[in-house]
N, CA, C and O of each residue as an XYZ file, in Angstrom:
432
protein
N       0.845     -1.171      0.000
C       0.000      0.000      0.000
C       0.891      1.234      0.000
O       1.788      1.264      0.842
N       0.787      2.010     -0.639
C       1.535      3.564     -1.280
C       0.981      4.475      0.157
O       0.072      4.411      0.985
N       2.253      5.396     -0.187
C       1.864      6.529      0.999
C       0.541      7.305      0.229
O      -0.020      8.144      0.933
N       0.040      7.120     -1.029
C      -1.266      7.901     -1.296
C      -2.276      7.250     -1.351
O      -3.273      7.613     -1.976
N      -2.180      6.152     -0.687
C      -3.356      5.084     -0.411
C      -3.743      5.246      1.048
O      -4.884      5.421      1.474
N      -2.465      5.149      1.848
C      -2.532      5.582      3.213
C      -3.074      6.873      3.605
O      -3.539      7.020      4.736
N      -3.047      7.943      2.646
C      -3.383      9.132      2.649
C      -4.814      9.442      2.347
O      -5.369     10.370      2.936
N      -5.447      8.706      1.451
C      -6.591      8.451      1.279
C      -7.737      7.639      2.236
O      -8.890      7.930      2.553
N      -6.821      6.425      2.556
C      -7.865      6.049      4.185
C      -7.743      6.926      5.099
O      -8.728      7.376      5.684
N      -6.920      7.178      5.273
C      -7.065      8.342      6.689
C      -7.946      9.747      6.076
O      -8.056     10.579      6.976
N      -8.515     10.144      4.922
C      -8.982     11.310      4.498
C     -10.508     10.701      4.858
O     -11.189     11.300      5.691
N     -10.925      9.721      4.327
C     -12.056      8.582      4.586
C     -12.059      8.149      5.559
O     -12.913      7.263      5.514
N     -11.473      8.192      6.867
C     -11.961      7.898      7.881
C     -12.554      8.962      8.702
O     -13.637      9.111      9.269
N     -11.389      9.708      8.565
C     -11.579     11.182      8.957
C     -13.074     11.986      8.409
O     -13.891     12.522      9.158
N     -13.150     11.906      7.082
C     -14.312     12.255      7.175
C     -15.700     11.252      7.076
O     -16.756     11.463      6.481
N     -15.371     10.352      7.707
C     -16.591      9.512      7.987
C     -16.752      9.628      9.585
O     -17.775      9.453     10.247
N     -15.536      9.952      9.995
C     -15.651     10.193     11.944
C     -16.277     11.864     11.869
O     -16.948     12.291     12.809
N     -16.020     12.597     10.837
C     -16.844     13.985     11.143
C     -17.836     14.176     11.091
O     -18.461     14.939     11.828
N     -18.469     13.206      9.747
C     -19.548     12.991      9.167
C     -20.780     12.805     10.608
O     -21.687     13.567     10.943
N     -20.328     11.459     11.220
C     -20.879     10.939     12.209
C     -21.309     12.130     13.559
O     -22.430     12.411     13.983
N     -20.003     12.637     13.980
C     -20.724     13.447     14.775
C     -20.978     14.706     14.046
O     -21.708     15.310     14.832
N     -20.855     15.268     13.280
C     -21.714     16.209     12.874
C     -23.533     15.751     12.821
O     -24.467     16.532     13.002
N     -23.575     15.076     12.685
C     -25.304     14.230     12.279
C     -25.585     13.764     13.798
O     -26.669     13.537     14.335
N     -24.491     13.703     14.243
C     -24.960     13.058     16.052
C     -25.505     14.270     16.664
O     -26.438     14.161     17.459
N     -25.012     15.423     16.373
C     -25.252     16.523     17.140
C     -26.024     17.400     16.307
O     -25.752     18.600     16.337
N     -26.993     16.961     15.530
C     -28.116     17.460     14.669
C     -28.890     18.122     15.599
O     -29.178     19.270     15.260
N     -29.341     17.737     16.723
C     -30.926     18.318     17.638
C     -30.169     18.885     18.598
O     -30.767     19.136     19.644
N     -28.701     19.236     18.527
C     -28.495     20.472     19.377
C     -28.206     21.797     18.714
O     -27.650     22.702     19.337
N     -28.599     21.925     17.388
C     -28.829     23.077     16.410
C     -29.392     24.005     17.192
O     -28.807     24.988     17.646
N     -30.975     23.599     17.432
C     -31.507     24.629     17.945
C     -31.194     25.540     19.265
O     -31.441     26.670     19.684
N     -30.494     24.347     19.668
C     -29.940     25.227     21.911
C     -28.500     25.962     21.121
O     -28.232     27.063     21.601
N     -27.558     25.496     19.990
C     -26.397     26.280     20.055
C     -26.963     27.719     19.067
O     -26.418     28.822     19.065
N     -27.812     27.440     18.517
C     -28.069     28.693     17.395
C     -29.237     29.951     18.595
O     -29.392     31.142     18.326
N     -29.817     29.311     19.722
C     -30.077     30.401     20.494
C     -28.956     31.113     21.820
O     -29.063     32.125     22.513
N     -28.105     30.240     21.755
C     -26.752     30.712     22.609
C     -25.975     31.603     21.716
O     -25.838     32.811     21.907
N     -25.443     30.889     20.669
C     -24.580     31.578     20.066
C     -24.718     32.700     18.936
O     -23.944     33.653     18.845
N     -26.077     32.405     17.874
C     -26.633     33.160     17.190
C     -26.785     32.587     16.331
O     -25.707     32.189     15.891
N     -28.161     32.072     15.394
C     -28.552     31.295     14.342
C     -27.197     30.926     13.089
O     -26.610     29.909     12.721
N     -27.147     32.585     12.701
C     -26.089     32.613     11.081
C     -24.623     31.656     11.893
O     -24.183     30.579     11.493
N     -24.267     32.224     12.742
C     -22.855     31.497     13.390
C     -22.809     29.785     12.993
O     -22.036     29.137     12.288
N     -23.848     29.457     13.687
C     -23.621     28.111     14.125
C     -24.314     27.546     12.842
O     -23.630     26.700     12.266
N     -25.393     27.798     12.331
C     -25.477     27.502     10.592
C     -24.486     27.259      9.514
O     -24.422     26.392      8.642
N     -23.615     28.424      9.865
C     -22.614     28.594      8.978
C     -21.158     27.661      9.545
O     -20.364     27.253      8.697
N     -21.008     27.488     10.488
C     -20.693     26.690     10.677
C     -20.385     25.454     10.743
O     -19.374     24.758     10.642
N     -21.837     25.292     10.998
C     -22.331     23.356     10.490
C     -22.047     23.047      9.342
O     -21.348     22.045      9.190
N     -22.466     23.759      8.243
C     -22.038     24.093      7.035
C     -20.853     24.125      6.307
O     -20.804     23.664      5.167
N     -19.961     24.590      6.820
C     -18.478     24.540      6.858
C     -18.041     22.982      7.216
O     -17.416     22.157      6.548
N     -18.546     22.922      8.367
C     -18.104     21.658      9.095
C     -18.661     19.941      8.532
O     -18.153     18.846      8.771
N     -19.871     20.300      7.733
C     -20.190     19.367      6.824
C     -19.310     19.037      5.393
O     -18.902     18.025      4.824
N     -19.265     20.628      5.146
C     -18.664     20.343      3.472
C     -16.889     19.497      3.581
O     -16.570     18.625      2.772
N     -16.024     19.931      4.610
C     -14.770     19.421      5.076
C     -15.145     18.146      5.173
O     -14.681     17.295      4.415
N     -16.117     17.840      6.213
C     -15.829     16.113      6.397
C     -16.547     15.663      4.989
O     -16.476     14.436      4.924
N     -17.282     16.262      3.722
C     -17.710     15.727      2.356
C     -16.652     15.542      1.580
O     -16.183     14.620      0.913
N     -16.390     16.650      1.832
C     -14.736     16.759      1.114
C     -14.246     15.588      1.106
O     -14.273     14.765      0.190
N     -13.630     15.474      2.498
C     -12.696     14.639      3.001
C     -13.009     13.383      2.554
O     -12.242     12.795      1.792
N     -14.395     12.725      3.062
C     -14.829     10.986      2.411
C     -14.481     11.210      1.198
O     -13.407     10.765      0.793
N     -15.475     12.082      0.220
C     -15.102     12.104     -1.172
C     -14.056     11.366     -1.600
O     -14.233     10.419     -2.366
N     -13.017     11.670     -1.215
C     -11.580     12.592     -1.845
C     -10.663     11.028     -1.599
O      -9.900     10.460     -2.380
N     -10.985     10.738     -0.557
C     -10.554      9.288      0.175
C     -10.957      8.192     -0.807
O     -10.255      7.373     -1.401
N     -13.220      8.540     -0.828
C     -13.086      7.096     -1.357
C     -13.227      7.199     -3.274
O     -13.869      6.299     -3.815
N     -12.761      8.028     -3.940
C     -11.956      8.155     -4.983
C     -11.140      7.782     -5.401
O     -10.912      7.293     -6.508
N     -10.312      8.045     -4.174
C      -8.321      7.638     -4.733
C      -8.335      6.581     -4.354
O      -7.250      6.061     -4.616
N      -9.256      5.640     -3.643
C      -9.397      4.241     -3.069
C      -9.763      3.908     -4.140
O      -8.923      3.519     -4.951
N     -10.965      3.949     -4.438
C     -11.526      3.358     -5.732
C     -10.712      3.517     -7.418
O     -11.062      2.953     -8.455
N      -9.806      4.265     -7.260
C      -9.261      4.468     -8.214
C      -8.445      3.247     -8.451
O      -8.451      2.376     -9.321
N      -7.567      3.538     -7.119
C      -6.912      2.301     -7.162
C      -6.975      0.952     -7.115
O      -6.178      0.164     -7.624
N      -8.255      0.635     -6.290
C      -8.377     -0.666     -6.852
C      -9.421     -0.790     -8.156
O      -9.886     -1.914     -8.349
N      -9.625     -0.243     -8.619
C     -10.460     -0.444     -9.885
C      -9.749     -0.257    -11.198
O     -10.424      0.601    -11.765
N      -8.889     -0.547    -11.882
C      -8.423      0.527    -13.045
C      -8.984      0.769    -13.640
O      -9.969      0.086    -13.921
N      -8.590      2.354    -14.430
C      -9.177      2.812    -15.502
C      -9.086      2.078    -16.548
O      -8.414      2.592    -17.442
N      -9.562      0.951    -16.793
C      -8.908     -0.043    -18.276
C      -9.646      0.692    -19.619
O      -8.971      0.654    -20.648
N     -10.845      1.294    -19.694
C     -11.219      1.984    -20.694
C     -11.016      3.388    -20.699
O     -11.720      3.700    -21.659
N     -10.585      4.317    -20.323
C      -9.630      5.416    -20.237
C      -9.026      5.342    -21.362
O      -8.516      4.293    -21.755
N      -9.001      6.651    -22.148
C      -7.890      6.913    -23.009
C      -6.848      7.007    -22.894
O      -5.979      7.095    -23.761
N      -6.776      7.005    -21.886
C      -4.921      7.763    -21.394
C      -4.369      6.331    -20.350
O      -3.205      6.365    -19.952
N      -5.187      5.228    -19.992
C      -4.680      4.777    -19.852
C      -3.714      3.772    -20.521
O      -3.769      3.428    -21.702
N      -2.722      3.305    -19.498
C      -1.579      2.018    -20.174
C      -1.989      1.123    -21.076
O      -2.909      0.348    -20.814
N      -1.240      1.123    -22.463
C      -1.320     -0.197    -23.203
C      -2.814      0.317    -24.102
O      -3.009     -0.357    -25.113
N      -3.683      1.243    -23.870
C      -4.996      1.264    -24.782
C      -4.185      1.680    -26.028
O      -3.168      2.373    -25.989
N      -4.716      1.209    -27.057
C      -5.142      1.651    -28.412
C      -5.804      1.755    -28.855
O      -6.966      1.546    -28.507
N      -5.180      2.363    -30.472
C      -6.910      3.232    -30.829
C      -7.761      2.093    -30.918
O      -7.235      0.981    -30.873
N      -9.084      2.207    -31.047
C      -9.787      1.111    -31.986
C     -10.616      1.811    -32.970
O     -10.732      3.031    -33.088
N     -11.271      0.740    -33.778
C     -12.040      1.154    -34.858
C     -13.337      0.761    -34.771
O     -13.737     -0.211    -34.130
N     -14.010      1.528    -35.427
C     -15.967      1.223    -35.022
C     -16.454     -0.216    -34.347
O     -17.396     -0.441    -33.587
N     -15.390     -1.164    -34.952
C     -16.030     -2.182    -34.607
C     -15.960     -2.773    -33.785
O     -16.476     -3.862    -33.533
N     -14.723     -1.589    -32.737
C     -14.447     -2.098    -31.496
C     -12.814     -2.787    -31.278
O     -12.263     -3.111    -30.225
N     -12.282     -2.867    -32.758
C     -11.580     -4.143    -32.501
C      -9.986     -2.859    -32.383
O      -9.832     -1.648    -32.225
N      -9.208     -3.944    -32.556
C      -7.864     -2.772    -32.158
C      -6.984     -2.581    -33.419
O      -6.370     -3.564    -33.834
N      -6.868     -1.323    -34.098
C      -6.353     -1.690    -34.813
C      -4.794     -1.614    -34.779
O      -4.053     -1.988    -35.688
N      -4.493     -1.182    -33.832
C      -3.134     -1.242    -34.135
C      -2.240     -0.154    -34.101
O      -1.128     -0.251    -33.581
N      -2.772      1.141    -34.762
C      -2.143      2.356    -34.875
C      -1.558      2.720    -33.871
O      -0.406      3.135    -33.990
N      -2.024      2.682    -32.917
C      -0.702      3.563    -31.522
C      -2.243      4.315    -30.920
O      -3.336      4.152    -31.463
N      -1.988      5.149    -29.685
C      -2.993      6.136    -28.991
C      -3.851      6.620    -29.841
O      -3.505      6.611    -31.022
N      -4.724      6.980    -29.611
C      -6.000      8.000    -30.710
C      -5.693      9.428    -30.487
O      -5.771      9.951    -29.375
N      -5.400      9.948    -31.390
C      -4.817     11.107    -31.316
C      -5.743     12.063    -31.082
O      -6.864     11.663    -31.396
N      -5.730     13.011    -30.717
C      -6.504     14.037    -30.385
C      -7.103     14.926    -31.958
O      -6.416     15.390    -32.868
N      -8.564     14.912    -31.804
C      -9.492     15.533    -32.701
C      -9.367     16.942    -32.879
O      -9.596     17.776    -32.003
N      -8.869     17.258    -34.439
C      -8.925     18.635    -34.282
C     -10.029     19.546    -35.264
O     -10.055     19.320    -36.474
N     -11.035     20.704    -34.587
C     -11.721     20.964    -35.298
C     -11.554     22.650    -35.895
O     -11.589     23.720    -35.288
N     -11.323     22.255    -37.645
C     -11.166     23.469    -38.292
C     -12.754     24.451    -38.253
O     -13.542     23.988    -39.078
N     -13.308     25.618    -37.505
C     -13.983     26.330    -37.933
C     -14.253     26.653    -39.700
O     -13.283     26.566    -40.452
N     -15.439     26.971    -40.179
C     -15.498     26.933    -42.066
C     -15.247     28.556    -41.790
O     -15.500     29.230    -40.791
N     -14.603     28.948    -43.170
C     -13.809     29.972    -42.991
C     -15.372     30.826    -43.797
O     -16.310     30.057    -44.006
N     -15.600     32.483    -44.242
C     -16.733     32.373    -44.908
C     -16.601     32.417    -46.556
O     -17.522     32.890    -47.222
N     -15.576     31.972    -47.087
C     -15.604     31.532    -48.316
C     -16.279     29.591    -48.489
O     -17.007     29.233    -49.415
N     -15.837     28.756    -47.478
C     -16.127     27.977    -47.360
C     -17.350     27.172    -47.488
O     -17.635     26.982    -46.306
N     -18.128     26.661    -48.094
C     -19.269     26.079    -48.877
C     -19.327     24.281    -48.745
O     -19.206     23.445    -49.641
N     -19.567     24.089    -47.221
C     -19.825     22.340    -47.203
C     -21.247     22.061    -46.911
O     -21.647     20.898    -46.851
C-alpha cells in the first residue's frame, strides 16, 4: 500500500468520523443557534459538513481508483486506438481531434 493510499484512508476515515458526529449533534442546532446566534452556528455546520464531504469524497476516490483501473480510459496504459467495430487496430494512442472552424468563403 503507497503513501497515497494511506493518505486516502485516513482522508475517509476522517471524514466519515466527522460525518458521524456532525449528524450526532443534529438536535443540538436549535440550543447552540439560540446561545450563540442562528447565522454562526449555521454557517458553521455548514463549513463543518462540506470538510468532512470533502474529506470521504476525496478518500473514497483515490481508493476506488486504485483498486479499480481505468482499463477503458484513453490515457490509460497499453490502450489503443480502436475502430468502429471495437476491434484494435493497431495504430498507436488516438490522437486528439482537431476541429477546423469553415472559414466564410467555405461552402460544405
Amino acid at each position: 500500500m503507497g503513501a497515497g493510499a494511506v493518505k486516502a484512508a485516513l482522508a475517509l476515515a476522517a471524514g466519515l468520523v466527522l460525518l458521524v458526529v456532525v449528524f450526532a449533534n443534529l438536535d443540538h442546532l436549535g440550543e447552540w443557534a439560540d446561545r450563540y446566534g442562528t447565522i454562526w452556528v449555521y454557517l458553521g455546520y455548514f463549513l463543518v459538513l462540506s470538510i468532512a464531504g470533502r474529506l470521504f469524497w476525496s478518500g473514497a476516490d483515490t481508493l476506488v481508483a486504485a483498486i479499480i483501473p481505468a482499463r477503458n480510459h484513453p490515457d490509460a496504459p497499453g490502450n489503443t486506438a480502436r475502430d468502429r467495430s471495437g476491434q484494435d487496430s493497431g495504430d498507436g494512442p488516438v490522437p486528439a481531434r482537431v476541429v477546423v472552424p469553415a472559414g466564410p468563403g467555405d461552402r460544405r
